[in-house]
C-alpha positions as CSV (number, residue, x, y, z in Angstrom):
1,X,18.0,-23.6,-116.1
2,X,20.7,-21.5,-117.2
3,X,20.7,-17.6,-118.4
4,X,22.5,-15.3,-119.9
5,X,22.4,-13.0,-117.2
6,X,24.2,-15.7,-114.4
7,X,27.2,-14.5,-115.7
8,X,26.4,-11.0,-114.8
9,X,28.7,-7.9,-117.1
10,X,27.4,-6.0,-119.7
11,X,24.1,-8.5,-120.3
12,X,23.3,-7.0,-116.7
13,X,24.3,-3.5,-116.6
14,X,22.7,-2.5,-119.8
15,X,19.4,-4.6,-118.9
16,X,17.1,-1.1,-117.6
17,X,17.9,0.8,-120.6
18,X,16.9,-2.2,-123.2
19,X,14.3,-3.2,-121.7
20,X,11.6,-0.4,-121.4
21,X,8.0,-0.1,-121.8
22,X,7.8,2.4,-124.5
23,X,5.7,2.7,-127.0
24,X,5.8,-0.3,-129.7
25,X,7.9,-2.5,-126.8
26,X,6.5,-5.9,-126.1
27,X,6.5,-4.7,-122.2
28,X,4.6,-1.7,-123.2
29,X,2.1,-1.2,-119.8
30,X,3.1,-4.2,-118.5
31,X,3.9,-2.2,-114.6
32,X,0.4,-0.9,-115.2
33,X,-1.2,-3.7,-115.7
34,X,0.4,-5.7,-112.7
35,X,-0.8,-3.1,-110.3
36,X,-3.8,-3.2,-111.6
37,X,-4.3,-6.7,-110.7
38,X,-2.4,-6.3,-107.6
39,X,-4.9,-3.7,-106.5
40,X,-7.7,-6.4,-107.3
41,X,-6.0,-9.5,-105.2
42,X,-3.8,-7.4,-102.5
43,X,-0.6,-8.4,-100.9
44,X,2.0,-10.2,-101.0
45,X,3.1,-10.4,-104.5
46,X,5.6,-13.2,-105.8
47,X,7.6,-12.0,-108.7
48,X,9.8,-15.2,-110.4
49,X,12.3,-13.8,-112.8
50,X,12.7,-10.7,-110.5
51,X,15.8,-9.4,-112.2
52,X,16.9,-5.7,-112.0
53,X,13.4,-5.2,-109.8
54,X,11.9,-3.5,-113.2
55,X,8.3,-4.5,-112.0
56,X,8.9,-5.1,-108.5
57,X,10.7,-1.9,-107.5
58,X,6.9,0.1,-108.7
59,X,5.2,-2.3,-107.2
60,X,6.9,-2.2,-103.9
61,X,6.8,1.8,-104.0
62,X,2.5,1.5,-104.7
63,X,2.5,-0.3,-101.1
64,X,2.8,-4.0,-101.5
65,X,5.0,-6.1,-100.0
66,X,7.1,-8.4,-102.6
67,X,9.1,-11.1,-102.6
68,X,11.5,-11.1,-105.6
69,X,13.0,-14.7,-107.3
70,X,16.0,-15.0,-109.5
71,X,18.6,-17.5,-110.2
72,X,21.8,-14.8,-111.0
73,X,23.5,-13.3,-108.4
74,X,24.3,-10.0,-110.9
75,X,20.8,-9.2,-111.3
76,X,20.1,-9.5,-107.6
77,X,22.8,-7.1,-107.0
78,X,21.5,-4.6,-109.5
79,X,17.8,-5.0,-107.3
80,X,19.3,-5.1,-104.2
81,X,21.1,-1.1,-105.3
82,X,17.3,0.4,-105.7
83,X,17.0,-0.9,-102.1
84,X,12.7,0.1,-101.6
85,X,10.8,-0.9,-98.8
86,X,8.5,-3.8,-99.3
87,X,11.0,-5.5,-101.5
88,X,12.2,-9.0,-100.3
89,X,15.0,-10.9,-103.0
90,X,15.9,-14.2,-102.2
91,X,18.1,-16.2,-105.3
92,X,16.7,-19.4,-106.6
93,X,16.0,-21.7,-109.3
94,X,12.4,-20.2,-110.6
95,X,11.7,-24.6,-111.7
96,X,12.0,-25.9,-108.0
97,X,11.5,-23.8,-104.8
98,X,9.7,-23.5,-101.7
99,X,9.2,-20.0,-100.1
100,X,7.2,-22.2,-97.4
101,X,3.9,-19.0,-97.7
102,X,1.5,-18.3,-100.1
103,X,1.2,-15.5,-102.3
104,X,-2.1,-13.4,-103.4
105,X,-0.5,-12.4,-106.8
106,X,2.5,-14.3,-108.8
107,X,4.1,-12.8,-111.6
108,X,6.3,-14.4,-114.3
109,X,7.0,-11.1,-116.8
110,X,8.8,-10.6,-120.0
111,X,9.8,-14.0,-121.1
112,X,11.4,-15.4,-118.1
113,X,9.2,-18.5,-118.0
114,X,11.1,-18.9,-121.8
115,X,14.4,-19.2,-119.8
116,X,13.1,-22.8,-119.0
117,X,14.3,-25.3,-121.9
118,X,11.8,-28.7,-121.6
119,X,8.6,-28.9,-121.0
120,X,9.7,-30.3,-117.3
121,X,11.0,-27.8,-116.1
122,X,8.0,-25.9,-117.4
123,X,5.4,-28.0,-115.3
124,X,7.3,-27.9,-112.4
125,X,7.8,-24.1,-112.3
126,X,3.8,-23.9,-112.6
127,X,3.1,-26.7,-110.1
128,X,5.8,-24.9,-107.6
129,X,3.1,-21.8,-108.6
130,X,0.2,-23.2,-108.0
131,X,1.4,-24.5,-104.4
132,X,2.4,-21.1,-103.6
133,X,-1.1,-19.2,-104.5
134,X,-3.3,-18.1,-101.9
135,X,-7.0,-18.9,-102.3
136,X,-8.7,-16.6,-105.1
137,X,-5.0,-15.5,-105.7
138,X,-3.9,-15.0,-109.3
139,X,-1.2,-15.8,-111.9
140,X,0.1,-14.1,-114.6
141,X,2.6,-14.7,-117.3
142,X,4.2,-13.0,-120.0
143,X,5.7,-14.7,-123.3
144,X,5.7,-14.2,-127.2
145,X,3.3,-15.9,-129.2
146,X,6.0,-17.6,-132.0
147,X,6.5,-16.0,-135.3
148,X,6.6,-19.5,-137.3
149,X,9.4,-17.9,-140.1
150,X,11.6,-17.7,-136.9
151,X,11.3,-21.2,-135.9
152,X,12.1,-23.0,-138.8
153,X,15.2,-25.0,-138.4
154,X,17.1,-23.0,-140.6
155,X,20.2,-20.9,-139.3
156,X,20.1,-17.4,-139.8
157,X,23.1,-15.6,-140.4
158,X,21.8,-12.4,-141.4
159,X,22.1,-9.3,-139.1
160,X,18.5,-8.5,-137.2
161,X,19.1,-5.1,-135.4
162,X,18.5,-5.1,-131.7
163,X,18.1,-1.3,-131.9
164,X,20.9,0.7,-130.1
165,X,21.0,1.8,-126.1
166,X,23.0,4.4,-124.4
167,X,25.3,3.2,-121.5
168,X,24.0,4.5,-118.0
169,X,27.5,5.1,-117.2
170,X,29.7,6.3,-120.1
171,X,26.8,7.7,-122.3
172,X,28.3,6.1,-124.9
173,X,25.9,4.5,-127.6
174,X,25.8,0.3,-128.0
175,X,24.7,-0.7,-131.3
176,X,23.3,-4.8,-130.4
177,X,22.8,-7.0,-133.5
178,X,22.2,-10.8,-134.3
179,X,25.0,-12.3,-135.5
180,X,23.7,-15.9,-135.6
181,X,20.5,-17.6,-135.0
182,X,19.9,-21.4,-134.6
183,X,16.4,-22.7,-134.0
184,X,15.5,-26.5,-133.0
185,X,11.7,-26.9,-133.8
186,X,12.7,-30.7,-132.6
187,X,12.8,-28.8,-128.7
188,X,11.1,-25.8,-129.5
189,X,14.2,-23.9,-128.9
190,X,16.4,-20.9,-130.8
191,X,19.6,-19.4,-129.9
192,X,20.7,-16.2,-131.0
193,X,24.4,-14.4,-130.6
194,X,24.2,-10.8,-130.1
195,X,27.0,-8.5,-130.5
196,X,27.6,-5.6,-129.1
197,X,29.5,-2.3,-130.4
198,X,30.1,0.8,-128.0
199,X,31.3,3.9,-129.4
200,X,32.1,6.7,-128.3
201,X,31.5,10.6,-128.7
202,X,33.6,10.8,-132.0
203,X,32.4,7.0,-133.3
204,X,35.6,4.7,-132.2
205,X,35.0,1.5,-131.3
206,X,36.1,1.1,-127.8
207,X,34.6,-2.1,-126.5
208,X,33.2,-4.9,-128.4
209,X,31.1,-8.0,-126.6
210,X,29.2,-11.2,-127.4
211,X,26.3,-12.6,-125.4
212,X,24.2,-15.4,-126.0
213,X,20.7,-15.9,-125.3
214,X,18.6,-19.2,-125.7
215,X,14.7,-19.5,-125.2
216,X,12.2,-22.2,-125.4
217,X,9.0,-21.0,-128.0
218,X,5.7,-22.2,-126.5
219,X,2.2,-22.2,-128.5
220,X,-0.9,-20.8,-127.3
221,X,-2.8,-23.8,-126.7
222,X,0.1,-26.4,-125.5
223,X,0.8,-23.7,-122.9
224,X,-3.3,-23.4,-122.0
225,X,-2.7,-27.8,-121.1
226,X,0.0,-27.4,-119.2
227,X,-1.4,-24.2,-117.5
228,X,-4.5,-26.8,-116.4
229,X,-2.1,-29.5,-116.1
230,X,-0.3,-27.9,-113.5
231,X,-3.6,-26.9,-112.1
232,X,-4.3,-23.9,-113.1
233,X,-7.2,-22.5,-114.4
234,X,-6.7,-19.4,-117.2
235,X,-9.3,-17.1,-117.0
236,X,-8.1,-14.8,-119.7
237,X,-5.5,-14.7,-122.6
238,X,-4.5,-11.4,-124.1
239,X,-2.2,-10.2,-127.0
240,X,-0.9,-7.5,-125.5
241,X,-1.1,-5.2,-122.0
242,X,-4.2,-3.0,-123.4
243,X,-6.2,-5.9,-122.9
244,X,-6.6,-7.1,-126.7
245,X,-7.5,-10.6,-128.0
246,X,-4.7,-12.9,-128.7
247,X,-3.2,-12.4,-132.0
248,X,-0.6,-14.4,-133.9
249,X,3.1,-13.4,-133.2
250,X,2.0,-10.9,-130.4
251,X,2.5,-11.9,-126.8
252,X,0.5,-14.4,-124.8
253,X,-0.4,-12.8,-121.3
254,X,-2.3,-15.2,-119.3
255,X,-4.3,-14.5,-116.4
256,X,-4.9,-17.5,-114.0
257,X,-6.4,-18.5,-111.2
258,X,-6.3,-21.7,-108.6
């Protein structure tokens, strides 16, 4: 399993400020909604995929105590800075691991479970879950239902805006764009290389980076077998954090139990 973010830089620093639950943002009342069910099963909370502590830093403040998971050292870091009570990090590889405890409530948000590339790695992330929840305890993931124009195997070249951040530091806007995109509908995978541009106050170009992010697409009902496969029993599926029914291209939240 390799990221994007292992190599830590701008991928990391600008992570908060691109990813927010706005309105329109796939992670729109995604916090909300992970309380919520934390309020329903209690304490403690696993969160795989912990990264900058974007969910686990709220849920850690509401009370519960949390164990955060994640394979780059940069992202721990960037946790570790909010420092909150409650709020365990411990680095490792979210396919294969052992906490040696069970957990009431396990989280896998925005995508991370996407990070895995095979369909291996995939089950045994989910068995490693299901040996980790606690009787009546519940497990939730978070990844995009596939838009089928975006996995043929043609490569894109055109430019698909990423929208543009500020940087927490400089204040200086980033303008990120696709450069290229590659998808594999052989391994279900796409790869996309994003370019930043940071300008400053009067519009110069003072810093221009690439990143490259990979992800493995997963449909609805291949990921319900290996959900059961694993173990795993979905009680619900829904298309977005309001609670909606699935929907083509929209995410695929899935609520599970033991």
């Amino acid at each position: 399993m390799r990221t994007l973010y292992q190599k830590g830089g701008p991928a990391v620093d600008l992570y908060d400020v691109r990813i927010r639950g706005g309105p329109g943002s796939p992670v729109e009342g995604d916090v909300d909604f992970f309380l919520r069910h934390a309020r329903r099963t209690g304490g403690p909370v696993l969160e795989l995929g912990v990264g900058t502590g974007r969910v686990a830093v709220p849920l850690a403040r509401a009370g519960f105590e949390v164990v955060g998971l994640d394979l780059s050292p940069h992202m721990l870091a960037a946790a570790r800075r909010k420092a909150v009570p409650g709020l365990t990090l411990v680095r490792g590889n979210m396919a294969r691991f052992d906490l040696g405890r069970k957990f009431r409530l396990i989280l896998i948000p925005f995508r991370a479970f996407q990070h895995l590339k095979t369909p291996r790695e995939q089950r045994s992330c989910l068995e490693c879950v299901r040996r980790h929840l606690a009787p009546c305890g519940r497990f939730i993931v978070d990844l995009f239902d596939p838009r089928l124009e975006f996995c043929l195997p043609e490569r894109h070249r055109a430019r698909m805006t990423r929208g543009r951040v500020r940087h927490p530091e400089t204040g200086n806007s980033i303008r990120i764009h696709v450069e290229d995109r590659r998808n594999d509908p052989h391994t279900q995978t796409f790869s996309e290389r994003w370019i930043h541009e940071e300008r400053d106050a009067a519009g110069r170009v003072v810093r221009r980076w690439k990143d490259d992010l990979s992800l493995r697409w997963t449909y609805r009902f291949e990921m319900e077998y290996l959900l059961r496969l694993s173990g795993l029993e979905p009680i619900a599926c829904y298309g977005d954090f309001r609670g909606s029914r699935p929907r083509y291209g929209a995410e695929q939240i899935w609520v599970c139990e033991a």
